[in-house]
Short mmCIF file of the C-alpha atoms (twelve columns), coordinates in Angstrom:
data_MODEL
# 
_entry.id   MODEL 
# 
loop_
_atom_site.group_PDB 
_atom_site.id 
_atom_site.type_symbol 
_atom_site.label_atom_id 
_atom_site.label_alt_id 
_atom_site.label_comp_id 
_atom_site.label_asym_id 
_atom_site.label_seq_id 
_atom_site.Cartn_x 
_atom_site.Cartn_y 
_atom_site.Cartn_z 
_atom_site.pdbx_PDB_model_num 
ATOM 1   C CA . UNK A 1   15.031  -4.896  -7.340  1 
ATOM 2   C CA . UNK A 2   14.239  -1.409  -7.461  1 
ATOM 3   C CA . UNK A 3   16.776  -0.497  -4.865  1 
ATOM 4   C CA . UNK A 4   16.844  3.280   -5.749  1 
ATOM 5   C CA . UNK A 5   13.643  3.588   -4.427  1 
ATOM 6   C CA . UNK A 6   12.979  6.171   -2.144  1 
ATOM 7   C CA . UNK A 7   11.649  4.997   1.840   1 
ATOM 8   C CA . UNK A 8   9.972   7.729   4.552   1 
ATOM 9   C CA . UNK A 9   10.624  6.200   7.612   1 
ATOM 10  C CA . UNK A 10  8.226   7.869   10.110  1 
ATOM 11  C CA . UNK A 11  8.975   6.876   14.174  1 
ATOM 12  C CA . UNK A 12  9.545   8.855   17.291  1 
ATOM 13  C CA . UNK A 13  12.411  6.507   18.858  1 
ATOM 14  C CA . UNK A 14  15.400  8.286   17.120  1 
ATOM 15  C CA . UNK A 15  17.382  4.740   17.738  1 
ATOM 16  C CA . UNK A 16  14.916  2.672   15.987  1 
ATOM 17  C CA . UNK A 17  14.387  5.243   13.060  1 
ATOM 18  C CA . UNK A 18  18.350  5.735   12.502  1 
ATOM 19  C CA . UNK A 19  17.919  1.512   12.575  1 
ATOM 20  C CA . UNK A 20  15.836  0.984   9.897   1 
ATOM 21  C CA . UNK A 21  17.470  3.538   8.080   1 
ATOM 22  C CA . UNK A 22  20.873  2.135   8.449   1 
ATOM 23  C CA . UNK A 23  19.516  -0.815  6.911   1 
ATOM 24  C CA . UNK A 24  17.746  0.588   3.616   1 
ATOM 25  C CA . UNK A 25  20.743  2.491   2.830   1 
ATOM 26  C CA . UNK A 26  22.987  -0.368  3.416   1 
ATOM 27  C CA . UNK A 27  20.774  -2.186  0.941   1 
ATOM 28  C CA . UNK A 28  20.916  0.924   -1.388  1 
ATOM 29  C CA . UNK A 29  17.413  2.481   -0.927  1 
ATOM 30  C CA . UNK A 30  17.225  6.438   -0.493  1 
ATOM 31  C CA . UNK A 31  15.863  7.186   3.473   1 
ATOM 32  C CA . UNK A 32  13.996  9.936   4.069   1 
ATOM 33  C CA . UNK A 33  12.712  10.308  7.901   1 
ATOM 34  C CA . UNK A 34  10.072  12.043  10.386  1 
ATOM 35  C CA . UNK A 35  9.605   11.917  14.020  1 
ATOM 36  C CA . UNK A 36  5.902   11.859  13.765  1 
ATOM 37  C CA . UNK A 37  2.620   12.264  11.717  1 
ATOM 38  C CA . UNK A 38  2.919   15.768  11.425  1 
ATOM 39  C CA . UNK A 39  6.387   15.805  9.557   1 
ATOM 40  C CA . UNK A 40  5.523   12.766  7.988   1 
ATOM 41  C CA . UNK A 41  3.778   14.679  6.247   1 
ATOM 42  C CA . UNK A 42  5.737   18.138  5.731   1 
ATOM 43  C CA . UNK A 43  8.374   15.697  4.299   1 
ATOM 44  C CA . UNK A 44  6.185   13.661  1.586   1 
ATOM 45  C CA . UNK A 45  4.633   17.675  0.965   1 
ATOM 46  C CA . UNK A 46  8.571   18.437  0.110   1 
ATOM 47  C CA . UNK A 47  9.845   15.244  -1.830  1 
ATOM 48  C CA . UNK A 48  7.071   12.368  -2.669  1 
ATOM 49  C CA . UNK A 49  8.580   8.613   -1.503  1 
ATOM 50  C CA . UNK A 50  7.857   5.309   -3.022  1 
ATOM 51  C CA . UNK A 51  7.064   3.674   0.134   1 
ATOM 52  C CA . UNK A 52  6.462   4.469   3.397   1 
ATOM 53  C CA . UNK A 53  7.327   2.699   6.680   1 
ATOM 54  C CA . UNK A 54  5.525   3.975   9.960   1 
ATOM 55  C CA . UNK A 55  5.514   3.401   13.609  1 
ATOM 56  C CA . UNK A 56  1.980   4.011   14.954  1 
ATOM 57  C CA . UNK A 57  2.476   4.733   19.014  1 
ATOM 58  C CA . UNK A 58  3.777   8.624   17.835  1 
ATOM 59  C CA . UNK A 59  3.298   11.725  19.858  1 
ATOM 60  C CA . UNK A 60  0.832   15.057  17.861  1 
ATOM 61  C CA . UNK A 61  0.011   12.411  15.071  1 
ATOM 62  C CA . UNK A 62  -0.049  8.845   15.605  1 
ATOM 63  C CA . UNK A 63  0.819   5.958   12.739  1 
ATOM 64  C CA . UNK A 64  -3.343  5.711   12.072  1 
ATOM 65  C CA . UNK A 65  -4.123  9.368   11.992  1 
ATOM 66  C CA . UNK A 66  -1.139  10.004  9.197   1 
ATOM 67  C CA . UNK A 67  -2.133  6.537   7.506   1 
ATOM 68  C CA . UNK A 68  -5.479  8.236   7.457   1 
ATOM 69  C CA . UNK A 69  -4.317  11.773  6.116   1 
ATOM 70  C CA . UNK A 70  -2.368  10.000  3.705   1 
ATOM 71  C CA . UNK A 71  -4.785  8.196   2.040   1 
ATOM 72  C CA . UNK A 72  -6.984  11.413  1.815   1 
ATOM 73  C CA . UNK A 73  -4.922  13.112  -0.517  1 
ATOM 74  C CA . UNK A 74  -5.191  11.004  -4.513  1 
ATOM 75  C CA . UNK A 75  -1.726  12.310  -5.050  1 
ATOM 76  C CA . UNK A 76  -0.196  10.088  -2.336  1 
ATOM 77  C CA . UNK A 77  -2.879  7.369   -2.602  1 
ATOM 78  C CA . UNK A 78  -0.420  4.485   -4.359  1 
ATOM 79  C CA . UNK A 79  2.356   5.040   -2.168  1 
ATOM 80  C CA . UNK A 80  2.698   2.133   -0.697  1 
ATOM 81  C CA . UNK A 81  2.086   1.798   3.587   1 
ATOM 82  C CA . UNK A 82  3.553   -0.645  5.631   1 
ATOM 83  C CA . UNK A 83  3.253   -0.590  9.799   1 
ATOM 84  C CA . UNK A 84  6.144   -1.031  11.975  1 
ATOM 85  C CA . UNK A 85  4.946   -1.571  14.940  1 
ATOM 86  C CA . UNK A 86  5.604   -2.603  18.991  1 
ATOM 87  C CA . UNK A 87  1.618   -3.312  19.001  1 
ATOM 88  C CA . UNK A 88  1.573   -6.594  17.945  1 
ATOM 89  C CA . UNK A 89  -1.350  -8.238  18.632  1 
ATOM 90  C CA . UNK A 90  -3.605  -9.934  17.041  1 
ATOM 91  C CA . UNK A 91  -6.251  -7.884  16.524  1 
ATOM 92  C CA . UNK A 92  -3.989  -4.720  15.895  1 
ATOM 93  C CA . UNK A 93  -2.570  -6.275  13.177  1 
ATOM 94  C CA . UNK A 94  -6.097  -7.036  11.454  1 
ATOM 95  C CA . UNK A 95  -7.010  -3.439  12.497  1 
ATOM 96  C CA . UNK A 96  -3.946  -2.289  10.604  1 
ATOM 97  C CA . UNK A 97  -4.956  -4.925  7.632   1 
ATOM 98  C CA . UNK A 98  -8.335  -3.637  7.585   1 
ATOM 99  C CA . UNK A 99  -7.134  -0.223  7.358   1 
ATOM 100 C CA . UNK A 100 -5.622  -1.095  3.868   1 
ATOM 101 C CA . UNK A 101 -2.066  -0.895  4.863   1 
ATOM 102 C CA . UNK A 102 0.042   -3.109  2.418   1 
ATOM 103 C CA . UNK A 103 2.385   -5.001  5.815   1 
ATOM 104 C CA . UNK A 104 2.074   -5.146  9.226   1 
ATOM 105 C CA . UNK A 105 5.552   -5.787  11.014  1 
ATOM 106 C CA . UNK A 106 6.327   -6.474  14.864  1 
ATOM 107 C CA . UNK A 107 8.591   -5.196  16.901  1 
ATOM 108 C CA . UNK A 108 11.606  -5.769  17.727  1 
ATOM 109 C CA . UNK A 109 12.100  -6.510  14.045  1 
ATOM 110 C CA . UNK A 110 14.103  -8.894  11.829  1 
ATOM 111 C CA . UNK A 111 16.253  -6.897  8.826   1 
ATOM 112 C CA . UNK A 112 15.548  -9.557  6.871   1 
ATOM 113 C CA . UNK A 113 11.732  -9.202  6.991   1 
ATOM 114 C CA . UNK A 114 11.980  -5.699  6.960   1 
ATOM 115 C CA . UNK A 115 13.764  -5.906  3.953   1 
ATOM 116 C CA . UNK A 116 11.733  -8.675  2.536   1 
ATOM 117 C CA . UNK A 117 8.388   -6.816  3.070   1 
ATOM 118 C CA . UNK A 118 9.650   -3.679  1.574   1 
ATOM 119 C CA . UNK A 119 11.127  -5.289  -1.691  1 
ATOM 120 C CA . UNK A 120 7.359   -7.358  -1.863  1 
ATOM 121 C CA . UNK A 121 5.677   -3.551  -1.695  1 
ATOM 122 C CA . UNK A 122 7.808   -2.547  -4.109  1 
ATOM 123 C CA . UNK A 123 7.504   -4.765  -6.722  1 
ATOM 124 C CA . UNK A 124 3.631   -5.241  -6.292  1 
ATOM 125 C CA . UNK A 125 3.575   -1.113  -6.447  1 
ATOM 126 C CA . UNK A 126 5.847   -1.101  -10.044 1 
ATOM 127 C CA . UNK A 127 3.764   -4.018  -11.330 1 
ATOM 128 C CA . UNK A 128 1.018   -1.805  -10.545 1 
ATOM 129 C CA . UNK A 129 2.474   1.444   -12.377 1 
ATOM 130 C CA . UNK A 130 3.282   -0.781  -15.254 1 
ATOM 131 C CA . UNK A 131 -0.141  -1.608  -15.481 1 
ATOM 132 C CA . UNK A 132 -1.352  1.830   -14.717 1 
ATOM 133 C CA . UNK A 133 0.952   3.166   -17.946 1 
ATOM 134 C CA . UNK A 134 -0.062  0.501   -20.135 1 
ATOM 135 C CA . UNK A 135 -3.956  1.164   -20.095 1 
ATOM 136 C CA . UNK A 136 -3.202  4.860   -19.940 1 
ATOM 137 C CA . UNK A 137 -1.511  4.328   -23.279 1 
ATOM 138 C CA . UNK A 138 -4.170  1.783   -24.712 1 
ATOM 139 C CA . UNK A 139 -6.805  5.259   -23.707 1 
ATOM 140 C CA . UNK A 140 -4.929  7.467   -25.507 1 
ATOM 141 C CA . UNK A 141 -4.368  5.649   -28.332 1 
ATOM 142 C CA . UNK A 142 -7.755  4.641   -28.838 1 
ATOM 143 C CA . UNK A 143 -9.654  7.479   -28.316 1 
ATOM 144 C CA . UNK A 144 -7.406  10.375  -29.312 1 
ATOM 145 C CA . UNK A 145 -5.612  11.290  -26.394 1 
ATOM 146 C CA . UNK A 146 -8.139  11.342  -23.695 1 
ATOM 147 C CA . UNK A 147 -6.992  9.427   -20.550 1 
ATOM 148 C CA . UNK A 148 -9.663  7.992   -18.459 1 
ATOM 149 C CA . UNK A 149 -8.672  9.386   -14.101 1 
ATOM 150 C CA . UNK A 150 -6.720  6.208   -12.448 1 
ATOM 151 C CA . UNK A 151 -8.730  3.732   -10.134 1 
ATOM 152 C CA . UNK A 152 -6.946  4.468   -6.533  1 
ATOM 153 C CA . UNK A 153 -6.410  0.357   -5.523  1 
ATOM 154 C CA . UNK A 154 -4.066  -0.205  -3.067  1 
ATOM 155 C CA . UNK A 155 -2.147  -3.043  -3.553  1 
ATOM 156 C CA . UNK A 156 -3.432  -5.317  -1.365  1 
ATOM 157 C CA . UNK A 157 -7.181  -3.702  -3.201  1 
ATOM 158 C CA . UNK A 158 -5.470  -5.275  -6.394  1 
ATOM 159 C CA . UNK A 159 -4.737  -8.463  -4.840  1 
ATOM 160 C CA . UNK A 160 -7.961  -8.973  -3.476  1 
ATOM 161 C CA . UNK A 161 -9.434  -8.155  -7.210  1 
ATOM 162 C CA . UNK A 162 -7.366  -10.310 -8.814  1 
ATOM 163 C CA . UNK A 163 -8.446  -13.733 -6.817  1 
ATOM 164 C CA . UNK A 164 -12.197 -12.296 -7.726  1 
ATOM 165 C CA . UNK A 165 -11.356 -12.351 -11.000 1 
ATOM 166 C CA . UNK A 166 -10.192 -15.812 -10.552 1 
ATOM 167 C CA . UNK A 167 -13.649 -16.749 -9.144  1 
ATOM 168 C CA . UNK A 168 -12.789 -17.480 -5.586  1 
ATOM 169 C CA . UNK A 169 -15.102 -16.554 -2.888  1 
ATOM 170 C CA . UNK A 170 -14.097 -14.096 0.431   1 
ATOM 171 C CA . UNK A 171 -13.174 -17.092 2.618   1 
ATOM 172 C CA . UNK A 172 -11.040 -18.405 -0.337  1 
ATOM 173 C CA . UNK A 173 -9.333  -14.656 -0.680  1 
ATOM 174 C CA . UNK A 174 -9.063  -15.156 3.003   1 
ATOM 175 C CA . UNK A 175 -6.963  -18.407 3.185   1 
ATOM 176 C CA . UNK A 176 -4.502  -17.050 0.551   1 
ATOM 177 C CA . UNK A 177 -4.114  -13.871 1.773   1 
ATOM 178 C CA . UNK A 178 -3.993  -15.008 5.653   1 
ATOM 179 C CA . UNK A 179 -6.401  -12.628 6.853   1 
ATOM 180 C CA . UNK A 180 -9.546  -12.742 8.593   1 
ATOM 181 C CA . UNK A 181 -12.640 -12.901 5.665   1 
ATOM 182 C CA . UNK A 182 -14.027 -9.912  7.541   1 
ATOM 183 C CA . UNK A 183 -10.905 -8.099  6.120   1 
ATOM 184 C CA . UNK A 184 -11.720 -9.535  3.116   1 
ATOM 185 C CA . UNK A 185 -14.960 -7.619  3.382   1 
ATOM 186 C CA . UNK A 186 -13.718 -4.839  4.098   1 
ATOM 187 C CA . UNK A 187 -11.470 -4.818  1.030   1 
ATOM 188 C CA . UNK A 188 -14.210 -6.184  -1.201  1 
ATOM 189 C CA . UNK A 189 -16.236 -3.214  -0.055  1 
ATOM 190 C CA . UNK A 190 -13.561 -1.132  -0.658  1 
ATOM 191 C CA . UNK A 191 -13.007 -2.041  -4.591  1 
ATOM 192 C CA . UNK A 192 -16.331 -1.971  -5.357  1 
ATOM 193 C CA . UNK A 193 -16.433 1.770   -3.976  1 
ATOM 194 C CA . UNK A 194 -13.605 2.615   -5.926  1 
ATOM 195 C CA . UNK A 195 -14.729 1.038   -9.016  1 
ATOM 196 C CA . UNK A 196 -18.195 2.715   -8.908  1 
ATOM 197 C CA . UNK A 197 -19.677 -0.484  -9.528  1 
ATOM 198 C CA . UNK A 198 -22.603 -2.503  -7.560  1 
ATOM 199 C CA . UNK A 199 -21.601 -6.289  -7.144  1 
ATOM 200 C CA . UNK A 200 -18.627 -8.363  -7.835  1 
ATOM 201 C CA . UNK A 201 -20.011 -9.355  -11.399 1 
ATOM 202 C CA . UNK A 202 -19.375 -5.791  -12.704 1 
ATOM 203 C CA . UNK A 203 -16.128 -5.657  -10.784 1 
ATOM 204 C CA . UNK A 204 -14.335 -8.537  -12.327 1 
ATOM 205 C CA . UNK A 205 -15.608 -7.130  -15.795 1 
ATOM 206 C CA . UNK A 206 -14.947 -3.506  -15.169 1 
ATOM 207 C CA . UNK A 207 -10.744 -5.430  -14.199 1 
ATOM 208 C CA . UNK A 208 -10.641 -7.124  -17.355 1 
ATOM 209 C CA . UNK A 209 -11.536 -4.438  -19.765 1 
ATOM 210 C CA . UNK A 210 -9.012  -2.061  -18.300 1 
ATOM 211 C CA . UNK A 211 -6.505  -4.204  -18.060 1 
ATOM 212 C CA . UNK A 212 -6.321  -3.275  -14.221 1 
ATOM 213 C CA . UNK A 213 -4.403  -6.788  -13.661 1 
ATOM 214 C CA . UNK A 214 -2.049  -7.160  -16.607 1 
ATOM 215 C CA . UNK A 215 2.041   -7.475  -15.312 1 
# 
């Protein structure tokens, strides 16, 4: 699914970049690639990927910084993030999380979880667009062609907003999203922002009539 997709594959070890990119291509993905932050960057400036995959130990920029610059600019915000990463513990991973990356991978790496995280990203980023098109269309049609400016979720923002539509409570989101309910907080936080609404109440309503959660 969606194996055309084009992958930036940001890391400073030419051995493990040239790696992952052996595998997306061998799995029919287009690979585009960047030594660092810094031509992360110059690259997505030049040709705009669907996902991105990013070490975070980099020299000039590191994996948070360009994560960071990333989400600053709305164009890029829906590009989908995921950290590759030798700094696997623990609490780096629920840094990462927190951050609003959509993965968190360890390495040295499995293909097959590489692979299996990237085609989850994927679809939960075209379910997203689907969505996105659908209530731009439902706008337009009903009030002449005026389309109201896209809500920036991530997709892990989305999934977090769809189990509060479903009435479950942060340590609830927690357990099914196996993350720490501070996370959870964080994200909560973070859709609420993003909305431009005050409590959860308004959130959930604010989903439903914009069809924000429709396949």
């Amino acid at each position: 699914m969606h194996q055309s997709a084009k992958i930036l594959v940001v890391d400073d070890e030419s051995v493990i970049r040239d790696s992952i990119a052996e595998i997306l291509q061998l799995h029919g993905y287009q690979v585009l690639t960047a030594g660092n932050g810094i031509e992360g960057l110059d690259v997505i400036r030049q040709d705009i990927p669907e996902m991105i995959i990013s070490d975070i130990m980099m020299p000039e920029m590191n994996g948070y910084q360009f994560y960071q610059r990333v989400r600053s600019n709305p164009e890029w915000l829906w590009i989908p993030f995921i950290f590759l990463s030798a700094k696997g513990e623990g609490e780096d991973i629920r840094f990462g999380k927190e951050l609003g990356v959509e993965d968190y991978l360890k390495k040295p790496f499995d293909a097959d979880d590489l692979l299996a995280a990237v085609i989850g990203c994927l679809k939960r980023f075209h379910q997203l667009e689907g969505s996105r098109q659908k209530d731009a269309n439902m706008h337009s049609a009903d009030k002449g062609g005026e389309i109201p400016d896209f809500v920036p979720l991530t997709p892990r923002e989305l999934d977090v907003l769809r189990l509060m539509v479903e009435g479950k409570n942060n340590a609830e989101i927690a357990e099914e999203l196996f993350v720490e309910p501070s996370t959870i907080k964080t994200h909560v936080s973070n859709v609420l922002s993003k909305l431009g609404v005050s409590n959860r109440v308004k959130a959930v309503r604010f989903a439903l009539e914009h069809h924000l959660l429709q396949n």
